[in-house]
N, C-alpha and C positions, 0 to 999 in steps of 0.2 A: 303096517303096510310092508310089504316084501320086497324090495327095487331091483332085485336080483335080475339081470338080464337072462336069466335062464329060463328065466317065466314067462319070456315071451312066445305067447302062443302059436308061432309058426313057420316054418322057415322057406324062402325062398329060394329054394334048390336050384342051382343053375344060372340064376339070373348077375349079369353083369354088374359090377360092385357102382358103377356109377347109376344104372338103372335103378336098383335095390333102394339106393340112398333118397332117391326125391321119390321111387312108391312109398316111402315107410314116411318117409316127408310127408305126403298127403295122406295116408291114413292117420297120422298124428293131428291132422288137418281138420278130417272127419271127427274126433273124439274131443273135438273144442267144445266145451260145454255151452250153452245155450243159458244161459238165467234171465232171462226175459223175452216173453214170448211177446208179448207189447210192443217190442222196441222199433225203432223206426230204419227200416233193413236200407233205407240209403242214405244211412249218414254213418259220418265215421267219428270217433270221439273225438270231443273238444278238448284241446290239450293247448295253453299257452304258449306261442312259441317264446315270447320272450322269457317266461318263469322258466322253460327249459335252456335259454340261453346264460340265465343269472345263476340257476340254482346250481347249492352244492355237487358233489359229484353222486352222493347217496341218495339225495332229493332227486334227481334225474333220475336215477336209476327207479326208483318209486313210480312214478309218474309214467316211464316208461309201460312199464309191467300193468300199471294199474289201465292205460290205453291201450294195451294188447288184451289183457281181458276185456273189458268194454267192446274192444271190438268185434267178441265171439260169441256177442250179442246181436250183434246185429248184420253179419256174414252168410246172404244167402246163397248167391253163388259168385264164381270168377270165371275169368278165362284166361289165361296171358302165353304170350310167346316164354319159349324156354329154351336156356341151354343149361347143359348138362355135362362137365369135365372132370375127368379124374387122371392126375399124375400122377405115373408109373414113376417112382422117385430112381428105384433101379434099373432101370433102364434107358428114364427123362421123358417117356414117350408118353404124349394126350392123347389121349382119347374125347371126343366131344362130339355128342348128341345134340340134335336142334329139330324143335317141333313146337310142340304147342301143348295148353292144359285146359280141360273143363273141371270147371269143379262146381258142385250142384247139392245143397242142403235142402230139402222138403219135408214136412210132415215125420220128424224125428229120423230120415233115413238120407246116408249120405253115399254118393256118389261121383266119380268123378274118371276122366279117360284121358290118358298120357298119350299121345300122339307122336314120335320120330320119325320125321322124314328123310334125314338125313344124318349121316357119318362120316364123321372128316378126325381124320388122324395122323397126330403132326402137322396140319396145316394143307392136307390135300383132302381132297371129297374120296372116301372111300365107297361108298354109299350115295348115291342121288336118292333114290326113291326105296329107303331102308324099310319102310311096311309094316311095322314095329307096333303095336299099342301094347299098354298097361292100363288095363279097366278091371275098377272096382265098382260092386254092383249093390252094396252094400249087406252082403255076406260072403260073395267072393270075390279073390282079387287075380285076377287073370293075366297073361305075361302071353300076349300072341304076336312071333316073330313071325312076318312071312316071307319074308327071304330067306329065312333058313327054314321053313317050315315046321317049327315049334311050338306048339303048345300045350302051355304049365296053369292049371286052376290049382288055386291054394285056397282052401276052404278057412275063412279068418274066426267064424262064430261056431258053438256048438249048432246043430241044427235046431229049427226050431226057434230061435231065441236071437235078439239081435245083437248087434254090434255092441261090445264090449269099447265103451272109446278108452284108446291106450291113453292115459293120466301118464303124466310125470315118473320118472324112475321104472317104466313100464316097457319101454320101447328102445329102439337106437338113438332116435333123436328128438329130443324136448322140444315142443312148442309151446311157448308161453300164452299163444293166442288162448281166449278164455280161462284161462289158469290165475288163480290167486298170487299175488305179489309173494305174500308169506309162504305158500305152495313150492313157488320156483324158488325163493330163496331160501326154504328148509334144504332141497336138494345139490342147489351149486353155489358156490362162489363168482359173483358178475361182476363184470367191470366193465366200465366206458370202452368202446374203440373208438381210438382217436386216430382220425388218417385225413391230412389236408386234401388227398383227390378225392375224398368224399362227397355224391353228387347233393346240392340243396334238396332239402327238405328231408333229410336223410339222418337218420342216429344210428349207432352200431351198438350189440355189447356182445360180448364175450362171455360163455356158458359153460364153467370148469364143475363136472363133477366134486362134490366132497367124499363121496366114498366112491373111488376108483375102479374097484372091483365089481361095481353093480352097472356099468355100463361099455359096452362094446367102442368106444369112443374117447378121448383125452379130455377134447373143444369143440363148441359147435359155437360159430361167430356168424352172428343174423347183422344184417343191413336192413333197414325197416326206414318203409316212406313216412311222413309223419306226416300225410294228405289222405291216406288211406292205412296207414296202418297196417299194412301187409310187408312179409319179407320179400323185399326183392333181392337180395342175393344172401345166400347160405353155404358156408364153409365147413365141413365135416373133416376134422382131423380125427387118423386111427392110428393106434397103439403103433403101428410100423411109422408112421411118418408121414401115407400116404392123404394128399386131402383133395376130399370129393368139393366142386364148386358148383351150384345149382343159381344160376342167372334168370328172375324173372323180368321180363318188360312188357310193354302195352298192353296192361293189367286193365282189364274191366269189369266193374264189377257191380251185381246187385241190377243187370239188367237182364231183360227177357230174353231166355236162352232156351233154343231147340235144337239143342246137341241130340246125335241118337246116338245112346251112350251101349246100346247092344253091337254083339260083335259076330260075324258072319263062324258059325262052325268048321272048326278045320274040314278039309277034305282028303281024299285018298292019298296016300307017299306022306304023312304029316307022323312026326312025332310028340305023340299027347301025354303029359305027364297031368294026373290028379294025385293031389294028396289032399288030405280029408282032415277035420279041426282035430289036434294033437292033446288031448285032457295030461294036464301035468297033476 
């Protein structure tokens, strides 16, 4: 297998580095493998809390990984509030997004629409009504701003042929949901986070690349409910220092959802950028 980040097949030209960071989040999202098609889509793994309370720190971590895959069994769709922050270390200044997320698995194809309603930076609302979506349609992934009147389609598959799920050493950022224990630990070195304001029911680890050079990234540090087994907050350090925070809350999931996950055509004064699936 190739883990070279260069392989990745497409690049999101223009889009805001905090934006960039939870689309690529959710298309990693999308590429959860599925190994039982049987499984029962509203439960979430049984995982002991006390065996993760006694167990060593390796045995945790085991346990962990092995209830993050299990749970990309049985993950049909979600929906949660979101924020979105990326610190400008040279400068100090936040930037933070807040909106909302659909996320929708059917019949081998995935989908899902990034919704921002608002921008507040530094602590003031820059932004009420930012008009913002990121919708993936499950060959394209679309970046429509309407406040600035922008719109980027990034074509993700060759045509013709569907979605390629980005596996492990594939993408910017590793999701261990459905991914093999032995999988994620060929690729990085993990460890416990331990942080006393950790909210209950909640485990952390830490996702250090072993070869440095195959990934656009240092660390990526998941917070994970142990009630659903979903990340609720994800920390992206890059090689400058800079780290992107993606916050989810009032996650629901694996119920009936009638998102309309299409998105109205730019109109006249818009600027439209396509770019089309890049064969390496």
């Amino acid at each position: 297998m190739n883990h070279s980040s260069h392989n990745f097949p497409y690049t999101l030209v223009g889009m805001p580095r905090n934006l960039y960071v939870i689309a690529i989040f959710l298309l990693a999202f999308a590429g959860a493998r599925v190994e039982a098609t049987n499984a029962n889509h509203a439960s979430a793994p049984a995982v002991s809390v006390e065996k993760l309370t006694t167990a060593s720190a390796q045995s945790k971590i085991h346990m962990i990984l092995k209830a993050l895959q299990q749970r990309g069994t049985t993950l049909h769709n979600f929906q949660a509030h979101l924020v979105v922050q990326v610190h400008h270390l040279r400068t100090d200044e936040k930037d933070m997004n807040i909106g909302h997320i659909w996320y929708q698995r059917s019949h081998g194809k995935t989908r899902f629409d990034i919704r921002f309603n608002m921008l507040v930076v530094d602590g003031a609302i820059a932004k009420r009504h930012a008009d913002h979506d990121i919708v993936f349609d499950g060959h394209w992934l679309i970046d429509r701003n309407g406040s600035a009147k922008i719109f980027r389609k990034i074509e993700i598959a060759p045509p013709g042929k569907k979605f390629n799920p980005l596996r492990l050493g594939q993408g910017p950022i590793p999701i261990p949901i459905g991914q093999k224990p032995s999988d994620v630990q060929k690729e990085f070195h993990i460890q416990l986070l331990k942080n006393k304001k950790m909210p209950p029911h909640t485990v952390g680890l830490k996702l250090i690349p072993r070869d440095k050079s195959a990934f656009t990234f240092v660390e990526v540090d998941f917070w994970i409910n142990t009630r659903t087994w979903l990340p609720v907050k994800i920390i992206r350090t890059d090689p400058d220092g800079t780290p992107t925070t993606a916050r989810l809350s009032k996650i629901v999931i694996n119920k009936t959802m009638r998102h309309d996950f299409h998105l109205s055509p730019p109109g006249s004064g818009w600027t439209v950028v396509v770019k089309h699936y890049q064969y390496r």
